[in-house]
C-alpha positions as YAML, in Angstrom:
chain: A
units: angstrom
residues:
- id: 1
  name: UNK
  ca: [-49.73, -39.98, 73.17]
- id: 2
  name: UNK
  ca: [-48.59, -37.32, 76.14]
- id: 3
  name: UNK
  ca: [-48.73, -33.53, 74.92]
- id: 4
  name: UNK
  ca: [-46.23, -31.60, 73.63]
- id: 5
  name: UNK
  ca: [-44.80, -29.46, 76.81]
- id: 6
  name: UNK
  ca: [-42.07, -27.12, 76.45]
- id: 7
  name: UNK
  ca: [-38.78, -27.71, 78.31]
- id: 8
  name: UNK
  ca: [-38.27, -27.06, 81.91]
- id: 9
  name: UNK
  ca: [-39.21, -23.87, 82.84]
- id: 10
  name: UNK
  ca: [-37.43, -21.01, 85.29]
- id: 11
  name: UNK
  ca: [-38.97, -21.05, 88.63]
- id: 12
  name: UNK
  ca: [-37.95, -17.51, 90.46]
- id: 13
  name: UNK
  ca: [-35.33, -16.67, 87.67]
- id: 14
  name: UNK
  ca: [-35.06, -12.99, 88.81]
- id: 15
  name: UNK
  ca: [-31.23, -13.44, 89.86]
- id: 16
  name: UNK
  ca: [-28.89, -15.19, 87.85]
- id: 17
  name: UNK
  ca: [-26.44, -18.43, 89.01]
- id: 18
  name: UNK
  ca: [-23.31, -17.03, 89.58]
- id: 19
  name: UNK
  ca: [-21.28, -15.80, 86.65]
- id: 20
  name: UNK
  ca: [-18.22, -14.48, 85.30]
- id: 21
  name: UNK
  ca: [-17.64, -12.73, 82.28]
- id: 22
  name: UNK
  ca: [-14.19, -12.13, 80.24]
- id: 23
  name: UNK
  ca: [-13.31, -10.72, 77.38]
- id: 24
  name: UNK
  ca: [-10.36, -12.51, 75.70]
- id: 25
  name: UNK
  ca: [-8.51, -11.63, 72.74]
- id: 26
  name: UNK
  ca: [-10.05, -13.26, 70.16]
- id: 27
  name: UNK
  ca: [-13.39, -14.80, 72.09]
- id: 28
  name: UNK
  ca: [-15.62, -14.16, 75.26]
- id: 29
  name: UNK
  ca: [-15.60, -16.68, 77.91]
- id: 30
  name: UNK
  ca: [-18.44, -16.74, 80.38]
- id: 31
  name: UNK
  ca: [-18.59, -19.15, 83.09]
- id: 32
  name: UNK
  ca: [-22.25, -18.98, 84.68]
- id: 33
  name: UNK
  ca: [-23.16, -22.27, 87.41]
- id: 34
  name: UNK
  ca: [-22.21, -25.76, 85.84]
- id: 35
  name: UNK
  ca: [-21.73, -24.01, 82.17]
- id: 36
  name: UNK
  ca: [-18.58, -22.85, 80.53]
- id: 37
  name: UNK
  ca: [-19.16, -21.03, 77.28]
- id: 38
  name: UNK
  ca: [-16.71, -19.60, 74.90]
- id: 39
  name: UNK
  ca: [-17.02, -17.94, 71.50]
- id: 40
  name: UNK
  ca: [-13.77, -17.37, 69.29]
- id: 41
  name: UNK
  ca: [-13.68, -14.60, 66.51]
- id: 42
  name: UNK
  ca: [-10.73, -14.77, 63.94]
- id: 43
  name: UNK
  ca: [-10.10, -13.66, 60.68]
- id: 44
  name: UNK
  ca: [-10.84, -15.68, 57.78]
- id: 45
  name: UNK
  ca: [-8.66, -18.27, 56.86]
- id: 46
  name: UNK
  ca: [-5.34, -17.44, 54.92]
- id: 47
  name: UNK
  ca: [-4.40, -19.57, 51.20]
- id: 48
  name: UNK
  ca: [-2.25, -22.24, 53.57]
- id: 49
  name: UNK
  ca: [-5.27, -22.55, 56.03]
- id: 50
  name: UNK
  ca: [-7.17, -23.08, 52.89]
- id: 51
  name: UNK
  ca: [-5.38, -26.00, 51.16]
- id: 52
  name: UNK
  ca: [-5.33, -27.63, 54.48]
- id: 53
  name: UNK
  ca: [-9.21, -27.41, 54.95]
- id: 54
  name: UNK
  ca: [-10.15, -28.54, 51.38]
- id: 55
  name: UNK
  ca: [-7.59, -31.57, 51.93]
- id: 56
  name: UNK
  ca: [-9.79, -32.42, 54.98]
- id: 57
  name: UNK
  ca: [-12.96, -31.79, 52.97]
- id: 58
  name: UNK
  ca: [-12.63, -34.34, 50.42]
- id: 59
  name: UNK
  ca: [-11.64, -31.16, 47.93]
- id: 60
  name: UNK
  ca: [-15.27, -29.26, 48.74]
- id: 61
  name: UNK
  ca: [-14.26, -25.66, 47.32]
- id: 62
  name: UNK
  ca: [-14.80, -23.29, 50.59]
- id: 63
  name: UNK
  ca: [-16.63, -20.52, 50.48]
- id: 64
  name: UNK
  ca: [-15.64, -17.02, 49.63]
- id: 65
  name: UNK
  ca: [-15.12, -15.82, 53.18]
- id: 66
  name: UNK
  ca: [-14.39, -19.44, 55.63]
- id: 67
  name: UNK
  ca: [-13.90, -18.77, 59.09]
- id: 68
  name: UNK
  ca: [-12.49, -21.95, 59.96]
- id: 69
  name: UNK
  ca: [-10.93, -20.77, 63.33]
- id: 70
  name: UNK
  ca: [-14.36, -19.55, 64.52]
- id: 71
  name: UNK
  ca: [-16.10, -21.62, 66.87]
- id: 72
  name: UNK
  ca: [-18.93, -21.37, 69.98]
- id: 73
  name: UNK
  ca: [-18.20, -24.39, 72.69]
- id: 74
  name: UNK
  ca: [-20.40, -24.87, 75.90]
- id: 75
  name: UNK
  ca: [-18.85, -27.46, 78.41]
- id: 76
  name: UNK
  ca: [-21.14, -28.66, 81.10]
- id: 77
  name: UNK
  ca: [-19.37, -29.44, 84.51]
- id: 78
  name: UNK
  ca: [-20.41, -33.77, 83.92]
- id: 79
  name: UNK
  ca: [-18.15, -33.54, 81.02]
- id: 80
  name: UNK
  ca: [-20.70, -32.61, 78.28]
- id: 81
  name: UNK
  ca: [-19.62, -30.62, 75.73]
- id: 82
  name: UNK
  ca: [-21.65, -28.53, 72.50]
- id: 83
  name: UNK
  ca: [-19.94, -27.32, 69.85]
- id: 84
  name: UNK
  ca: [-20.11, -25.16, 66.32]
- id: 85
  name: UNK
  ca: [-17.22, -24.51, 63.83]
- id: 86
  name: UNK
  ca: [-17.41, -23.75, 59.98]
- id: 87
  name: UNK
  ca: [-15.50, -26.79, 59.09]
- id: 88
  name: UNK
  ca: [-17.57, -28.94, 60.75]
- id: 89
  name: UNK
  ca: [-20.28, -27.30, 59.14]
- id: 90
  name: UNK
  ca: [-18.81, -27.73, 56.07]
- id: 91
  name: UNK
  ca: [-18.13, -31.47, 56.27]
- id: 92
  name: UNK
  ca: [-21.84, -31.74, 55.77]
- id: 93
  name: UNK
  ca: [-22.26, -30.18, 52.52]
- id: 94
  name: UNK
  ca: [-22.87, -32.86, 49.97]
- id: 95
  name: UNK
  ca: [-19.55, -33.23, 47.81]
- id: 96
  name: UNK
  ca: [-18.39, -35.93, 44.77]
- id: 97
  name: UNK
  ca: [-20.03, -37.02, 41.89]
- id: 98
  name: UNK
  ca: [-23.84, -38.36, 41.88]
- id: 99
  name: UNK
  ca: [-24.57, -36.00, 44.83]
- id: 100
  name: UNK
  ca: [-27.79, -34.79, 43.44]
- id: 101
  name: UNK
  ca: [-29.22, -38.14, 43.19]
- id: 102
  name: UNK
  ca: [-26.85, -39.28, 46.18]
- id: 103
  name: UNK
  ca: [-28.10, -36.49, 48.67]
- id: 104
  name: UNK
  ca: [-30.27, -34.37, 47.01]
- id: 105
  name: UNK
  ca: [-30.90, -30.87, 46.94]
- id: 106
  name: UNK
  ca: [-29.35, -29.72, 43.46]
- id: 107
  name: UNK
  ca: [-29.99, -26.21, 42.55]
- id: 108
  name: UNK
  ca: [-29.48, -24.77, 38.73]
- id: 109
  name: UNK
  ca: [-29.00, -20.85, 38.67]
- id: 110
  name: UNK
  ca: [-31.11, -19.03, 36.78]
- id: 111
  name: UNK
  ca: [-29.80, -18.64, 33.67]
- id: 112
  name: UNK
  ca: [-29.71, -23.17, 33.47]
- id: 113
  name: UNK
  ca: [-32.45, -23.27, 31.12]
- id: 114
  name: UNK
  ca: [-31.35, -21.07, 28.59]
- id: 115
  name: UNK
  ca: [-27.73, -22.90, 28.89]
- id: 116
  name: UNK
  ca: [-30.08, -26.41, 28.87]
- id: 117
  name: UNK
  ca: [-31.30, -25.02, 25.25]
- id: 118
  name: UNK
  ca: [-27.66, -24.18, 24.08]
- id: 119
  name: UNK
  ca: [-26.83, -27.20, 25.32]
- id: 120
  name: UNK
  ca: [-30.15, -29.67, 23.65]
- id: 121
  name: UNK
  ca: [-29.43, -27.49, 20.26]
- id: 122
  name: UNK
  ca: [-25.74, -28.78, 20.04]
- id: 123
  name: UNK
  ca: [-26.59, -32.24, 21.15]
- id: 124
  name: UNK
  ca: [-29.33, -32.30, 17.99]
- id: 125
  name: UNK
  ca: [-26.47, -30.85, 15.63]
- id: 126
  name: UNK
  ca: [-23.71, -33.30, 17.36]
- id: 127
  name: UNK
  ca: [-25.67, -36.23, 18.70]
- id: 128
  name: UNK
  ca: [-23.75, -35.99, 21.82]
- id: 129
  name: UNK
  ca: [-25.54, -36.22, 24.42]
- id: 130
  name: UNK
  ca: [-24.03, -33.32, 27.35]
- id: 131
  name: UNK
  ca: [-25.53, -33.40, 31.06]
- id: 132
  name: UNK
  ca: [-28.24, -30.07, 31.73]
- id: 133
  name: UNK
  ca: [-27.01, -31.03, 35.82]
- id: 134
  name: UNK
  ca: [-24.61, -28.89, 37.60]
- id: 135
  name: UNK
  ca: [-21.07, -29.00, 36.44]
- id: 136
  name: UNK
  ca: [-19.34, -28.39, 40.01]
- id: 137
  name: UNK
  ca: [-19.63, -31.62, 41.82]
- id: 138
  name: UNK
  ca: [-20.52, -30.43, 45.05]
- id: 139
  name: UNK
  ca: [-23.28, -28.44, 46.65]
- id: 140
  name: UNK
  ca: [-22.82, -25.07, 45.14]
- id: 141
  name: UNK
  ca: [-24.80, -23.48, 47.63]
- id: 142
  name: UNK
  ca: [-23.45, -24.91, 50.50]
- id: 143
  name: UNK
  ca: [-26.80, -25.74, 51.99]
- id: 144
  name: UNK
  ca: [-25.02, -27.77, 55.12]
- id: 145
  name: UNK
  ca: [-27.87, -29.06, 57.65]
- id: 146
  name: UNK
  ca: [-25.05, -29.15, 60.19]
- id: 147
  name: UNK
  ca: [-26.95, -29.14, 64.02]
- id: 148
  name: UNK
  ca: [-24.12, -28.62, 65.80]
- id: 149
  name: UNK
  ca: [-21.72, -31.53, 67.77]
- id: 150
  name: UNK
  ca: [-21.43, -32.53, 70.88]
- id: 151
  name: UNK
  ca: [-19.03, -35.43, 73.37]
- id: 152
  name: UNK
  ca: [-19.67, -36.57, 76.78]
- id: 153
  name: UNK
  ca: [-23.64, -37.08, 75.50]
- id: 154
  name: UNK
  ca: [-26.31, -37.29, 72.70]
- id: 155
  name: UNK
  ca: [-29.32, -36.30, 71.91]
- id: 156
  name: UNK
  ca: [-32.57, -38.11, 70.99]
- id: 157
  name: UNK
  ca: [-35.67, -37.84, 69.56]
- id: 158
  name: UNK
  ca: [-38.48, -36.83, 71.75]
- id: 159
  name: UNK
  ca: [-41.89, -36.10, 70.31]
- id: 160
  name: UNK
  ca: [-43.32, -34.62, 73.75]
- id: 161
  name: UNK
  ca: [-40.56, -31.69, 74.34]
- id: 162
  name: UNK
  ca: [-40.63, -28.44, 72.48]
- id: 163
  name: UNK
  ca: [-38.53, -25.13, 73.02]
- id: 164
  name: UNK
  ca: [-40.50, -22.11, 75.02]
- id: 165
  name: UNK
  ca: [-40.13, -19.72, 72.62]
- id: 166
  name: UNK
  ca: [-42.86, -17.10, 73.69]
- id: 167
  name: UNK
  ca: [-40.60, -16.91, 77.40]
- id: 168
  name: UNK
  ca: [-37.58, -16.50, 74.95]
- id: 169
  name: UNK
  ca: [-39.70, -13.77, 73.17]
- id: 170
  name: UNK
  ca: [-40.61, -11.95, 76.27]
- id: 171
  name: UNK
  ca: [-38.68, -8.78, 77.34]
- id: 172
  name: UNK
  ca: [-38.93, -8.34, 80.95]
- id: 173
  name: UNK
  ca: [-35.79, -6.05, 81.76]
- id: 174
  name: UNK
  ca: [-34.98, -7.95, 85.02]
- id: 175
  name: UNK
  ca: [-35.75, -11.57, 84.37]
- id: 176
  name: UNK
  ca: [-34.64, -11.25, 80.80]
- id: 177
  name: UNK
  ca: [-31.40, -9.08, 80.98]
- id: 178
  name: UNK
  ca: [-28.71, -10.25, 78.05]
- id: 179
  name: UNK
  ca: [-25.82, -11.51, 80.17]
- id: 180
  name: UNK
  ca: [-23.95, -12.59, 77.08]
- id: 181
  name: UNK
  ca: [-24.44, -12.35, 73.39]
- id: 182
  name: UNK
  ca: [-22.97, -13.54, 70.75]
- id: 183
  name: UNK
  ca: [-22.73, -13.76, 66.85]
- id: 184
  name: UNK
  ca: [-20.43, -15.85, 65.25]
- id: 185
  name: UNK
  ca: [-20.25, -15.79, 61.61]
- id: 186
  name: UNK
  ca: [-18.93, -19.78, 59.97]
- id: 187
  name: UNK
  ca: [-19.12, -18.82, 56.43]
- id: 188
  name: UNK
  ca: [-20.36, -16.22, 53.98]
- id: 189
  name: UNK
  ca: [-20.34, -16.86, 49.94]
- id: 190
  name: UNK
  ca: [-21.86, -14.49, 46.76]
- id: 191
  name: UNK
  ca: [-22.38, -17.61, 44.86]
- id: 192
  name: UNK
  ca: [-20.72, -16.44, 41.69]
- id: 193
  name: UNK
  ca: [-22.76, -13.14, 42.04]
- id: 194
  name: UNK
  ca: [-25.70, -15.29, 41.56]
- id: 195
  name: UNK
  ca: [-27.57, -14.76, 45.47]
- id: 196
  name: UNK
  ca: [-25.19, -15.56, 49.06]
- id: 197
  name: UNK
  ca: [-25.39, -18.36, 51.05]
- id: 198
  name: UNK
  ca: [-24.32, -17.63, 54.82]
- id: 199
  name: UNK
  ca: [-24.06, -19.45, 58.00]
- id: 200
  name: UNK
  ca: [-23.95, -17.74, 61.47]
- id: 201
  name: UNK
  ca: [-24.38, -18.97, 64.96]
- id: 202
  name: UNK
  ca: [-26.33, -16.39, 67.74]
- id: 203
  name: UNK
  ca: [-26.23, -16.70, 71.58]
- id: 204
  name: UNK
  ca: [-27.59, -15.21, 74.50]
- id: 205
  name: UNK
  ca: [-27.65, -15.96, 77.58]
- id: 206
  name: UNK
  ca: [-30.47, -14.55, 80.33]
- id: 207
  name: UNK
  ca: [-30.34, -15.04, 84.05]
- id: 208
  name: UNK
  ca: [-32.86, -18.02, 83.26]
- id: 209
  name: UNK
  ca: [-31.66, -20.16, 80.49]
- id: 210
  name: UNK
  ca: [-29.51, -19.87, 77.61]
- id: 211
  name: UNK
  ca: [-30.79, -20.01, 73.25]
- id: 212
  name: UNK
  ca: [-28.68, -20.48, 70.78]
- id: 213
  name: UNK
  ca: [-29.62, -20.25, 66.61]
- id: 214
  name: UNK
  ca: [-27.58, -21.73, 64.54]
- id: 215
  name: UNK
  ca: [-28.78, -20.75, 60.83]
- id: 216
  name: UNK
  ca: [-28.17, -21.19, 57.02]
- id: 217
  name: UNK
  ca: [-29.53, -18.67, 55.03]
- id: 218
  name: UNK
  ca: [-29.43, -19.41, 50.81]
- id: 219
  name: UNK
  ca: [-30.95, -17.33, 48.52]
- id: 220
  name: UNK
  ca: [-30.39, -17.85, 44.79]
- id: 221
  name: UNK
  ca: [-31.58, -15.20, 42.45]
- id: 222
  name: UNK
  ca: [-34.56, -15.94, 40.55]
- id: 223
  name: UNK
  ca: [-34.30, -19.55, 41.85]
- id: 224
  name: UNK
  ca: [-34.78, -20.26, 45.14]
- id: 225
  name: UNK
  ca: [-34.89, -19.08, 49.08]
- id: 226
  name: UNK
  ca: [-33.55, -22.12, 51.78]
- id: 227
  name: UNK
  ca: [-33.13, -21.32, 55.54]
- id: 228
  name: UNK
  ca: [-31.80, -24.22, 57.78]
- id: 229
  name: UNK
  ca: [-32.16, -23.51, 61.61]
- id: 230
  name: UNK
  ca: [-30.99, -25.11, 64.75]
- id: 231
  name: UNK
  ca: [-32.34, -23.67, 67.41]
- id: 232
  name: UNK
  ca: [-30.86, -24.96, 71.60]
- id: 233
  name: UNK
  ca: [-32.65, -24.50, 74.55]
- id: 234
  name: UNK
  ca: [-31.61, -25.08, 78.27]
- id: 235
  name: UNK
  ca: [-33.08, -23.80, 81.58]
- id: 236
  name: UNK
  ca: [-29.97, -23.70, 84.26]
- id: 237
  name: UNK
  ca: [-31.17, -26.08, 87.34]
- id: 238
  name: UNK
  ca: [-32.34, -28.45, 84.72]
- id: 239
  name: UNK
  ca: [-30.90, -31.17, 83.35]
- id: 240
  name: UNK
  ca: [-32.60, -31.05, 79.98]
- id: 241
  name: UNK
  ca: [-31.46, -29.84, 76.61]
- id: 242
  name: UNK
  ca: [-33.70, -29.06, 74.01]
- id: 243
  name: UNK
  ca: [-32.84, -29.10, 69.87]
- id: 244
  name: UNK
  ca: [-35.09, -28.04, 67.42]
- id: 245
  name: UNK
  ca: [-34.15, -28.15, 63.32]
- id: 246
  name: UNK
  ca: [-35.83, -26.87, 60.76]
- id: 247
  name: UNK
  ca: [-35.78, -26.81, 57.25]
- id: 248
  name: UNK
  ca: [-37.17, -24.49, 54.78]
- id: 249
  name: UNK
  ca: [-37.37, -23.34, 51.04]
- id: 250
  name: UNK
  ca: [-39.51, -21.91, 48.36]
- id: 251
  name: UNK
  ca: [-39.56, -20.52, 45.04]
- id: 252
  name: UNK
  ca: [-38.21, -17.18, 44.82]
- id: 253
  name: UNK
  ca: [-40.91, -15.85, 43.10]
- id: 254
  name: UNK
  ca: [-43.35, -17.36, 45.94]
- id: 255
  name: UNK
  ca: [-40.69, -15.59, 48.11]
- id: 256
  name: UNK
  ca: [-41.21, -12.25, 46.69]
- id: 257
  name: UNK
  ca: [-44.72, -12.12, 46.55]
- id: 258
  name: UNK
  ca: [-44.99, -11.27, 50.33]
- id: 259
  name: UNK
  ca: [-42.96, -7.79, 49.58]
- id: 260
  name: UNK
  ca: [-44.78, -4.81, 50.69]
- id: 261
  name: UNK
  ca: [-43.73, -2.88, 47.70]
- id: 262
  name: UNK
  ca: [-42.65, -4.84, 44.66]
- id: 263
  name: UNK
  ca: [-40.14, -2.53, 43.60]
- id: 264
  name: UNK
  ca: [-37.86, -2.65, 47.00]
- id: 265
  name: UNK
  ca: [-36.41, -5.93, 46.75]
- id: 266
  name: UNK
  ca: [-33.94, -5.30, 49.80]
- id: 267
  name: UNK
  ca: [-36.13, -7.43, 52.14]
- id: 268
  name: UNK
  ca: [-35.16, -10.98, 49.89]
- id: 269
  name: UNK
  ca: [-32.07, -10.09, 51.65]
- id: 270
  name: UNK
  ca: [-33.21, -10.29, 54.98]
- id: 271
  name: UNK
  ca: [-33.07, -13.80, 56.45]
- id: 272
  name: UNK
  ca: [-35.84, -13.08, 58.93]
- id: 273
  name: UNK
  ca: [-38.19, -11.34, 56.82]
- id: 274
  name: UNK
  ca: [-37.61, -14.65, 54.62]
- id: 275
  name: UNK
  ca: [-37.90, -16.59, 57.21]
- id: 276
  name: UNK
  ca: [-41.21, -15.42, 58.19]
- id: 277
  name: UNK
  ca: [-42.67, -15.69, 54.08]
- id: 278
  name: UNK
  ca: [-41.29, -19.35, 54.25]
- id: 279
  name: UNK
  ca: [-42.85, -20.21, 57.17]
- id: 280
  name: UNK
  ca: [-46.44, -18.67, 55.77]
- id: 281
  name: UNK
  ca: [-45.80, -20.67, 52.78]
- id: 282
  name: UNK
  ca: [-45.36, -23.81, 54.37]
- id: 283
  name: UNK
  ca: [-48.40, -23.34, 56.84]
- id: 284
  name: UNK
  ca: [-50.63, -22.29, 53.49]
- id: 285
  name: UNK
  ca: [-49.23, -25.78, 51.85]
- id: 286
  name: UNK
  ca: [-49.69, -27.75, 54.31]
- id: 287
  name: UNK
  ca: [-45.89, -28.08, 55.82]
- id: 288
  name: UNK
  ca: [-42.95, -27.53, 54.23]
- id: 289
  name: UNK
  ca: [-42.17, -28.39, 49.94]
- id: 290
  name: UNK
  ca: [-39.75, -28.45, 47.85]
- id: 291
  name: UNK
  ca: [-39.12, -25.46, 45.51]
- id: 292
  name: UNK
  ca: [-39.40, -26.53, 41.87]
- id: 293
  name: UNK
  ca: [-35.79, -25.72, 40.18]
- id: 294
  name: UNK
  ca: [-34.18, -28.79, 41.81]
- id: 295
  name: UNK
  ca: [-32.39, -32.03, 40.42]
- id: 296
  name: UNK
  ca: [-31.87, -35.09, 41.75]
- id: 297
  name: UNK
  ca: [-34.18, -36.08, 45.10]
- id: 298
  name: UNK
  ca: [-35.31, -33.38, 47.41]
- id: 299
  name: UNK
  ca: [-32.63, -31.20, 49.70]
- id: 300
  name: UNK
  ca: [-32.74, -33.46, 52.79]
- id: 301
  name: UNK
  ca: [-32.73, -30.34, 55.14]
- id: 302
  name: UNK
  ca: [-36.60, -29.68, 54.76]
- id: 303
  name: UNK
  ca: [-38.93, -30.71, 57.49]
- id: 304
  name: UNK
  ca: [-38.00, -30.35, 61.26]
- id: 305
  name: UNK
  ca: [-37.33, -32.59, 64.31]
- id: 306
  name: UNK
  ca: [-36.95, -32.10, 67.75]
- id: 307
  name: UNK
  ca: [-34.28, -33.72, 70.40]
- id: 308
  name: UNK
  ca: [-33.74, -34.00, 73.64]
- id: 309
  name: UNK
  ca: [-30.33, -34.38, 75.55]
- id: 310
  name: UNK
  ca: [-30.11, -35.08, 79.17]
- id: 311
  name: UNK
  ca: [-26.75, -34.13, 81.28]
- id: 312
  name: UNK
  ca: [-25.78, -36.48, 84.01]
- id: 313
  name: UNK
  ca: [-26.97, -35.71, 87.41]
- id: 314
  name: UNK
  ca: [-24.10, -34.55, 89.99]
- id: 315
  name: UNK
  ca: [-22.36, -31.19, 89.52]
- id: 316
  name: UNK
  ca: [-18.39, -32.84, 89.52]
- id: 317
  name: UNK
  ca: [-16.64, -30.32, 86.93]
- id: 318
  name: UNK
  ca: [-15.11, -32.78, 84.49]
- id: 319
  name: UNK
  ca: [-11.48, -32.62, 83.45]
- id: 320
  name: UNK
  ca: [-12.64, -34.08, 79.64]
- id: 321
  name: UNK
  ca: [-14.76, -30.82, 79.83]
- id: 322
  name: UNK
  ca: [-12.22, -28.30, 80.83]
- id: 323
  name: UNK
  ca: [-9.37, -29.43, 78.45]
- id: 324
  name: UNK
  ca: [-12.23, -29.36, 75.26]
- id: 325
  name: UNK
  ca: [-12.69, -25.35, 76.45]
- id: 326
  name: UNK
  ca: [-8.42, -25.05, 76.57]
- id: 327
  name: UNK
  ca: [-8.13, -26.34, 73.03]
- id: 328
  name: UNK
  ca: [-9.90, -22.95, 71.80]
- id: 329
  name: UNK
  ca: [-6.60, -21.30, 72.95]
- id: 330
  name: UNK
  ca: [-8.65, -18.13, 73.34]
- id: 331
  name: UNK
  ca: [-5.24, -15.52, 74.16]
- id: 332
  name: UNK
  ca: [-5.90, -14.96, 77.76]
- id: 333
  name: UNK
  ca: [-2.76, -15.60, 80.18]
...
């Protein structure tokens, strides 16, 4: 079996392919060599937006705060095109009934058991039997494992590729100036006041490569933590690009024993400082587990994968390409 090598690296990355950067109305467009990338920022959506989006969702409730106009789009110049939205996200939270034992992933709040023992008293009074699972029939939590979508190209799995994340970590002021950044927010929900669940895609872009994270960030009080990353990788002059997913979760308790002082419970709102406890978890256990307040099989997001997707060679700008980048209808004119 070949080694695990990271993706194509910069050679002399010190100047940057040439570039243009606009600021739109509601978006950034930045055009930089055979890449076209555009993030679009709009309010949330209004009750009309709403009905329409839950129509197209099989009737999935949305979350508290949707952005269903916000999106992040690169188009490559061979016609190859990635793309994140919320309601694309959304189409891939687990909805109807069955879906705990359908999908998987089923998460009771805290206060389920003592409900469960209302519940098992009345059924010994009544004989009827009544269901301890979740009432809503979809995913509460919204715990999409979404990775993004693309046209014009696929990606596979590659067991031999992996993203080079201490180059992304280094900070060389030249080689690793921010070009472009980005931070577009899909969805945000309070969960019925019982934790948030929250979905936001980052980008930046250095003279050398671009990395984007895509994440999902659930924390239920008392319950359970869940983080679901997608992480993209590409090194311009290459034709390589690198996907990563991830899946994580633990008990919250598990969660919080990693707090530096017990008493400040701010950092179980932090999705990195999570993030980090997860990941300790799951390299104490052996890889990643499922936390123990769940019905139904497993939440299919845990574990990880990596994929590969290779552009076509030639550098022909692609009219498929350029008309997927006007249908953002950014405002410029």
């Amino acid at each position: 079996m070949s080694a695990t090598h990271p993706a194509a690296l910069p050679t002399k990355a010190a100047s940057a392919p040439p570039y243009t950067l606009r600021e739109e109305r509601t978006g950034t467009r930045l055009r930089i060599g055979d890449w076209e990338i555009a993030s679009c920022k709009r309010p949330i959506l209004n009750g009309r937006e709403i009905e329409a989006a839950e129509t197209t969702l099989a009737g999935l409730p949305l979350p508290e705060m949707t952005f269903g106009n916000n999106t992040l789009t690169l188009a490559h110049g061979s016609g190859t095109t990635l793309h994140f939205d919320a309601l694309e996200s959304l189409k891939a939270v687990a909805v109807g009934e069955g879906w705990e034992e359908r999908v998987g992933g089923a998460v009771l709040v805290s206060m389920a058991d003592k409900w469960s023992g209302h519940r098992e008293a009345a059924t010994a009074l009544t004989d009827v039997p009544l269901s301890s699972k979740p009432v809503r029939p979809h995913d509460w939590t919204f715990s999409t494992c979404y990775p993004g979508h693309t046209s014009g190209g696929g990606f596979t799995h590659s067991d031999t590729h992996d993203i080079p994340m201490r180059l992304l970590a280094r900070q060389d002021p030249v080689l690793d100036r921010i070009l472009f950044y980005d931070d577009v927010v899909l969805f945000e929900d309070e969960l019925h006041d019982n934790g948030e669940s929250t979905s936001h895609v980052r980008i930046r872009v250095m003279p050398h490569s671009f990395f984007i994270l895509a994440r999902v960030f659930v924390r239920v009080d008392h319950v359970l933590f869940r983080v679901f990353d997608v992480r993209v990788y590409h090194a311009f002059g290459s034709r390589e690009v690198i996907r990563q997913t991830s899946g994580l979760e633990a008990d919250y308790d598990d969660v919080k024993r990693y707090l530096e002082k017990p008493d400040d419970l701010s950092p179980l709102t932090d999705a990195n400082f999570v993030y980090q406890a997860l990941g300790k978890l799951a390299a104490r256990n052996g890889g990643p587990t499922s936390a123990k307040k769940i019905t139904g099989k497993p939440w299919p997001g845990l574990g990880g994968k990596v994929e590969v997707l290779l552009l076509p060679e030639g550098k022909e700008e692609s009219e498929a390409a350029r008309a997927e980048l006007e249908k953002l209808n950014l405002g410029w004119k």
